[in-house]
C-alpha positions as CSV (number, residue, x, y, z in Angstrom):
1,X,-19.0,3.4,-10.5
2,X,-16.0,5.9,-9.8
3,X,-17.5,7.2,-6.7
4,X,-16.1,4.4,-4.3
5,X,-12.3,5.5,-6.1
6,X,-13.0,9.2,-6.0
7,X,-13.6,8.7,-2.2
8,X,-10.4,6.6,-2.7
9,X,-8.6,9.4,-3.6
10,X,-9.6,12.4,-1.9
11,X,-8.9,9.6,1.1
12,X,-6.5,11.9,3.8
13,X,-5.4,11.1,7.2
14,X,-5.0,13.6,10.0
15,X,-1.0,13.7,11.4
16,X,0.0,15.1,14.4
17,X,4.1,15.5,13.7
18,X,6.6,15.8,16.9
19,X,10.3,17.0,16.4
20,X,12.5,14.4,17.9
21,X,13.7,16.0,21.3
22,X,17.5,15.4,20.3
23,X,16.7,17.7,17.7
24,X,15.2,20.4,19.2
25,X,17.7,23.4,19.9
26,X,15.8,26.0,20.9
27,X,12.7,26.4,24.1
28,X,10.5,26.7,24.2
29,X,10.1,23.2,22.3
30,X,8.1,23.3,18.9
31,X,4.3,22.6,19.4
32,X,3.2,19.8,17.2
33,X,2.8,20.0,13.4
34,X,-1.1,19.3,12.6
35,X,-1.1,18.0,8.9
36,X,-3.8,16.3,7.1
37,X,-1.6,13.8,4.9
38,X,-3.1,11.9,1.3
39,X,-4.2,8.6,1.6
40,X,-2.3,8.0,-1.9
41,X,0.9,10.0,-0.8
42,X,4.2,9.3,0.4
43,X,5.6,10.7,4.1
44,X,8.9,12.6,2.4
45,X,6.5,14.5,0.1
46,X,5.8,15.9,2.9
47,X,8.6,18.1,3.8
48,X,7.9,21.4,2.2
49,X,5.3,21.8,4.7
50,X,7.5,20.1,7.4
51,X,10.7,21.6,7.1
52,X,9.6,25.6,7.3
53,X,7.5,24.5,10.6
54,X,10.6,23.4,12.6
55,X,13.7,24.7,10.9
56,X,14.4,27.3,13.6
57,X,14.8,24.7,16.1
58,X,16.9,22.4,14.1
59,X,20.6,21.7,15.0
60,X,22.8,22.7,11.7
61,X,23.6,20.0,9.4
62,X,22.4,17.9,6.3
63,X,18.3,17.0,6.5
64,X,17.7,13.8,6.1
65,X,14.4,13.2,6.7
66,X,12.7,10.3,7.8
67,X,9.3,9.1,10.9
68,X,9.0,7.0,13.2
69,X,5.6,5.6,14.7
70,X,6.5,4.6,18.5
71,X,10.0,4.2,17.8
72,X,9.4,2.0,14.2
73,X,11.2,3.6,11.6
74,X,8.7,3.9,9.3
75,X,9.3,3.1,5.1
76,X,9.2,5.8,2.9
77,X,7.7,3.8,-0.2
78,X,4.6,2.9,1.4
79,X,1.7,4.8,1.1
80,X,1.0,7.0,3.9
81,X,-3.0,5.0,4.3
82,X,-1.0,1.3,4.0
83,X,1.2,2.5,6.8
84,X,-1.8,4.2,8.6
85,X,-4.2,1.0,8.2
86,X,-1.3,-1.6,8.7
87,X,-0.1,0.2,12.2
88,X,-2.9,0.9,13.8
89,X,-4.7,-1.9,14.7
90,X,-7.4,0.5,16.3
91,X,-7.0,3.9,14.2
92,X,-5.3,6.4,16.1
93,X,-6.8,9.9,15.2
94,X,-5.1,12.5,15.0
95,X,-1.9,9.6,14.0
96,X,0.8,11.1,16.3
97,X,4.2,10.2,14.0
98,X,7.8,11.5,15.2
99,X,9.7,13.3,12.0
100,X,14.0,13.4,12.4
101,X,15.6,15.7,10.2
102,X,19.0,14.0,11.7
103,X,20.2,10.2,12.0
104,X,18.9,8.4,9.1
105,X,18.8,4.8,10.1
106,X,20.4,3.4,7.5
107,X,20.7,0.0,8.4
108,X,17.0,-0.1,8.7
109,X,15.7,1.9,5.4
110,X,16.9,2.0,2.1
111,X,17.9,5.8,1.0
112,X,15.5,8.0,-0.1
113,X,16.8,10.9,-2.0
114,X,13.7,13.1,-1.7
115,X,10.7,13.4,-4.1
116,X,12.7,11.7,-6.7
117,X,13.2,8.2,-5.2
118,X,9.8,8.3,-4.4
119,X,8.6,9.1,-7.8
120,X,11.0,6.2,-9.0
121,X,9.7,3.9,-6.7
122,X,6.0,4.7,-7.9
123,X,7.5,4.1,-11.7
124,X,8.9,1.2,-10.7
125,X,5.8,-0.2,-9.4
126,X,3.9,0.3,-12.5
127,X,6.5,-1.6,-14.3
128,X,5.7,-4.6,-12.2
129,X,2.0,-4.2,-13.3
130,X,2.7,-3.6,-16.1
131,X,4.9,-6.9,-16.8
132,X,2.2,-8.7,-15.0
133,X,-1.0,-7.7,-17.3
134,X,1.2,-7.8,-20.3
135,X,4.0,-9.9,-20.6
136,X,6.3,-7.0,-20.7
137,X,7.1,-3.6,-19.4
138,X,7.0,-1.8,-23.2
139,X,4.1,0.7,-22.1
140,X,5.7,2.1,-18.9
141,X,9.5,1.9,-21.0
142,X,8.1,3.9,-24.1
143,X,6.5,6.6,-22.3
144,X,7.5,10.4,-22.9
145,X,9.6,12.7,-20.3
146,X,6.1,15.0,-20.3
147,X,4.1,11.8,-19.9
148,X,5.7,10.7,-16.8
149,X,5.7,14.2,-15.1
150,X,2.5,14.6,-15.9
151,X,1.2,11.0,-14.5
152,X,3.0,11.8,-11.3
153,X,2.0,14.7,-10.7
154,X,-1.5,13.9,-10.9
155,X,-0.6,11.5,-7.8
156,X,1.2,14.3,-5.9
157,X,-1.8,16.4,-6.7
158,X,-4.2,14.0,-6.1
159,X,-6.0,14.1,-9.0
160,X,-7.9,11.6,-10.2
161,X,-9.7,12.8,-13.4
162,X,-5.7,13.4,-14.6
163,X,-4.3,10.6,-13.6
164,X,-7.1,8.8,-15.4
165,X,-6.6,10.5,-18.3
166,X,-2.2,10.4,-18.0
167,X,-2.6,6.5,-16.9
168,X,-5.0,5.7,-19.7
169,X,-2.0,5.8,-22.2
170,X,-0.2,2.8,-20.1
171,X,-2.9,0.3,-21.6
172,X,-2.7,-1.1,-17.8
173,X,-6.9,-1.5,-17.9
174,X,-9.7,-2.9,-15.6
175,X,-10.9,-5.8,-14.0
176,X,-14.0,-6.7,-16.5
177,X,-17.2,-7.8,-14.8
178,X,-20.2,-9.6,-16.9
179,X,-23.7,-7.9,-17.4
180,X,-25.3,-6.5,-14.3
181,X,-27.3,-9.5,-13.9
182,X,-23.7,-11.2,-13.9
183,X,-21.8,-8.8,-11.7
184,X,-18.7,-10.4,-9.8
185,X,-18.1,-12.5,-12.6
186,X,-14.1,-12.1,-14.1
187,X,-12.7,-12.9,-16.9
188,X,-9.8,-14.7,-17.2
189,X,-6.5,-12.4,-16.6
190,X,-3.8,-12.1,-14.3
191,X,-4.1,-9.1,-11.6
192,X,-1.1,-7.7,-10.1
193,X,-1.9,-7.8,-5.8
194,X,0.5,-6.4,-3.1
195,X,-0.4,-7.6,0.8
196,X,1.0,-6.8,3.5
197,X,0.3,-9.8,6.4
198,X,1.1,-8.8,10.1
199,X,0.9,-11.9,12.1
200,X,1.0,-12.1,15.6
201,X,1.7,-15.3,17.7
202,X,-0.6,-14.5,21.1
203,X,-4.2,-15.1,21.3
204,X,-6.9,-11.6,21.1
205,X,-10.2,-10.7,21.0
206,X,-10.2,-7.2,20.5
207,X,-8.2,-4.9,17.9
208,X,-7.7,-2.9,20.9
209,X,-6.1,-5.4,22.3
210,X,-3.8,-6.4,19.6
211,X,0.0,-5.9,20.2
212,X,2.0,-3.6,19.1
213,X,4.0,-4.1,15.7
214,X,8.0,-3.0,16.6
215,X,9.8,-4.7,14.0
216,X,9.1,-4.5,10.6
217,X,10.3,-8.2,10.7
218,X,6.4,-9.2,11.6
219,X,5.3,-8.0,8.8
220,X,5.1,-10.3,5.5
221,X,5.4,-8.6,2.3
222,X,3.3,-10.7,-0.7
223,X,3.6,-9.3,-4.2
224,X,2.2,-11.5,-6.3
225,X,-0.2,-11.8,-9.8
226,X,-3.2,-13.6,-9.0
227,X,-4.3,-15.6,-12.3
228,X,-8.1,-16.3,-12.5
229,X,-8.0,-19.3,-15.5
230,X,-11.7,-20.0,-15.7
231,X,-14.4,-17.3,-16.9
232,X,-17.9,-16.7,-16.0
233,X,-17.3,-17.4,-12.1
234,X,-18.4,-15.2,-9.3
235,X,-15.6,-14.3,-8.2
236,X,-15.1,-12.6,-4.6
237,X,-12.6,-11.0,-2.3
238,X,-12.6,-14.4,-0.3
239,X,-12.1,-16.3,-3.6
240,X,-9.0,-14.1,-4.1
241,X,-8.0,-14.5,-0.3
242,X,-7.9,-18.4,-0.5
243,X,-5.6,-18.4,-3.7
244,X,-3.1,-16.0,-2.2
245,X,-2.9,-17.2,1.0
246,X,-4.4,-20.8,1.4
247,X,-2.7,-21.5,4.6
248,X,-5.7,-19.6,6.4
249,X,-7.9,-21.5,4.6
250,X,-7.2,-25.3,5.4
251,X,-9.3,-28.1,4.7
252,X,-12.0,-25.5,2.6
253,X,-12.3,-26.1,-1.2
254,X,-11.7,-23.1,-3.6
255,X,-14.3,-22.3,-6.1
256,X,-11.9,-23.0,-8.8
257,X,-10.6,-26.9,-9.3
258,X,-6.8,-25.6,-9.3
259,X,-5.5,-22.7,-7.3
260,X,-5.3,-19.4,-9.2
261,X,-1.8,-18.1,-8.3
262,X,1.4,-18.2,-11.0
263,X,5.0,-16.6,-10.3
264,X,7.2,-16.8,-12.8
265,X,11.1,-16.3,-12.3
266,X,10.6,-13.1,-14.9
267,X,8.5,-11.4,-12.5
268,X,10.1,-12.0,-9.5
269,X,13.4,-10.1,-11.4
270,X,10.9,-7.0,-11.8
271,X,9.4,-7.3,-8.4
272,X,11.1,-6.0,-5.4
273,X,10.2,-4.7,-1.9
274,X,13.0,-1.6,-2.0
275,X,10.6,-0.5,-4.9
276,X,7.5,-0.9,-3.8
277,X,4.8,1.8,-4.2
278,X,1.7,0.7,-5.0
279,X,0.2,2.5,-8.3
280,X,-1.3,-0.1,-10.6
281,X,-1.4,-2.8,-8.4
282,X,-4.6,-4.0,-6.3
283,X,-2.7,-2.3,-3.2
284,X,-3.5,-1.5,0.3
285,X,-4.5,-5.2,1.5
286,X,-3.5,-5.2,4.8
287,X,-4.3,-8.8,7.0
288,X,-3.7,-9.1,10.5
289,X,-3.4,-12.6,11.0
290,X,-2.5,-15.0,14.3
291,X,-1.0,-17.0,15.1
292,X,2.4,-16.5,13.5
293,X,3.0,-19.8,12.3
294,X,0.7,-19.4,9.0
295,X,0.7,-22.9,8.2
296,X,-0.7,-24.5,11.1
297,X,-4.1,-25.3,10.9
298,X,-5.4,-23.0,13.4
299,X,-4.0,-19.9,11.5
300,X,-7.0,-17.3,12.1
301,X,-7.5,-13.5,9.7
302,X,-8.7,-11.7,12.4
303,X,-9.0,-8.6,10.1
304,X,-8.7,-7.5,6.3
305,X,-8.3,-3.5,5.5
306,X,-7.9,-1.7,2.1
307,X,-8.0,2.1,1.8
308,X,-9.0,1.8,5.5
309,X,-12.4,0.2,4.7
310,X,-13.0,-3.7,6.6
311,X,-15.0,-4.9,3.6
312,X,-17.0,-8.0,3.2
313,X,-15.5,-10.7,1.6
314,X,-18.4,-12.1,-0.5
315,X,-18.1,-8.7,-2.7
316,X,-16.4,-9.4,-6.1
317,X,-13.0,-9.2,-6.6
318,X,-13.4,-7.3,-9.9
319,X,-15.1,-3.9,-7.8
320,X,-12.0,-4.1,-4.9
321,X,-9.5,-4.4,-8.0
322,X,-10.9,-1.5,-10.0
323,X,-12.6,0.9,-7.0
324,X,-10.2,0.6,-4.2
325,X,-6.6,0.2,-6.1
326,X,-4.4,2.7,-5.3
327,X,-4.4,4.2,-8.1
């Protein structure tokens, strides 16, 4: 049952890294940097292999580092996969990314003060799990100093039988299935989910053919619990895709009588974009949708990735959830 998260983790994604030509001071210019990045990670936790590559071409000054794919400005707290799976329509191997060391584009990104904001940002994230399975944030607030360190640094290392043993402490849990005879059945409980919708507004038949994404302003950003209120229901990914975003699913009835889906005014006073890692939450969902305007009746999914996998919507919610979470 852990192998599909083992693979999960040990996920990575091959990066070829160009220096910005305003920054380049010396010729001839830097070669590329060829890096093979975490799935689970974060692009500044990158820099101590980035930095030493292309500091003696750097113009002096103050790093502040931040990528760009094909001129986006790319954000920090999103997993390095999300970012991979949600930008490439048709994945781009090795994933040629631009690094600036110069520039930061402030009006665009919220600061990121190194490995700390993003270790904040994955903290923060687990609070809004946290709130969501429980009802409070009590087990993220209460733990140690030496708890924390050592439950991010089994994400910086990558190490899952660690961060299994660290996260086991926050009482987040699973997603329970019945008996194998059963399996896909969930019990009632509210699951924290974070998608990430890019909808387009032209018609395609190919992901090769799918535009470009150059403004992070096409990209909706859902983070949401989804509340399952009846057990004993075979449950699937397409069940779960109805409730959260029942626009694409006009005129079909949902398995359940109601739909699943409560925000409450607390959460939304946890939740927050600028935050937003992914650890605890059923992460990753990325849905490439057209046309843009979601609630006509003609709205079409034309694609559904998590951890870089297209799966099949009749498998049950309760395996995605606990196999292909972020962490």
């Amino acid at each position: 049952m852990m192998e599909a998260q083992k693979y999960v983790w040990e996920g990575a994604i091959p990066l070829q890294i160009h220096l910005h030509e305003s920054e380049i001071t010396s010729l001839p210019p830097p070669s590329p940097a060829l890096i093979l990045a975490p799935r689970i990670g974060y692009l500044p936790l990158l820099l101590p292999l980035i930095k030493p590559y292309f500091s003696s071409t750097l113009p002096p000054g103050q790093d502040t580092l931040w990528f760009d794919y094909k001129g986006l400005p790319l954000k920090w707290y999103i997993p390095t996969g999300v970012l991979f799976d949600l930008l490439c329509a048709e994945p781009e191997r090795p994933w040629n990314l631009t690094v600036h060391f110069r520039g930061y584009p402030s009006n665009l990104l919220i600061p990121c003060e190194g490995e700390e904001s993003v270790k904040w940002s994955f903290i923060n994230s687990l609070k809004e799990a946290d709130y969501i399975i429980n009802g409070n944030c009590k087990n993220v607030m209460n733990m140690s100093q030496s708890d924390q360190v050592e439950l991010w640094r089994s994400v910086m290392d990558g190490n899952l039988d660690k961060y299994i043993r660290s996260s086991s402490k926050l009482k987040l849990g699973t997603v329970t299935t019945a008996e194998a005879d059963m399996v896909g059945q969930v019990k009632a409980g509210k699951i924290p989910v974070r998608l990430y919708v890019w909808s387009v507004n032209e018609d395609f038949e190919d992901m090769e053919d799918a535009p470009e994404v150059d403004n992070w302003d096409q990209i909706s950003y859902i983070n949401r619990p989804l509340e399952i209120h009846k057990e004993g229901k075979y449950f699937t990914l397409h069940d779960a895709l109805k409730n959260l975003l029942p626009e694409f699913f006009a005129g079909k009835p949902l398995i359940n009588d109601k739909p699943c889906i409560e925000e409450s005014e607390d959460f939304q006073k946890v939740s927050s974009e600028d935050v937003g890692s992914s650890t605890g939450a059923e992460e990753g969902k990325e849905i490439f949708s057209q046309p843009m305007e979601s609630c006509c009746n003609d709205a079409e999914i034309k694609l559904i990735r998590i951890q870089g996998i297209e799966p099949k919507l009749e498998i049950p919610f309760s395996w995605v959830v606990n196999q292909l979470k972020e962490s």
